[in-house]
C-alpha angles and dihedrals in degrees: 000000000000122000088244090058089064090063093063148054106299086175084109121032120167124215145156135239121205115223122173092327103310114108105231113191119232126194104229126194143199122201127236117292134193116219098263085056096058097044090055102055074038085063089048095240145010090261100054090046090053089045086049097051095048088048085069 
């Protein structure tokens, strides 16, 4: 998932599944984050983002 997706609505996400050799498309979706949450996943994980934060 790229780093711009997290900045907007992730309530419909479509995506494919590959079954014996036919493409199905799936609706994904994502709940509801706070900021913090989604700096976070944009961090990568909640490690980076605390090293990040300290770095500052």
């Amino acid at each position: 998932m790229k780093q711009k997706a997290l900045d907007e609505d992730m309530k419909e996400i479509k995506a494919y599944v590959i079954r014996q050799g036919k493409a199905e498309e799936i609706s994904l979706y994502v709940a509801d984050m706070t900021p913090d949450e989604r700096k976070i996943v944009k961090a990568g994980c909640l490690i980076n983002y605390n090293r990040a934060r300290k770095n500052q």
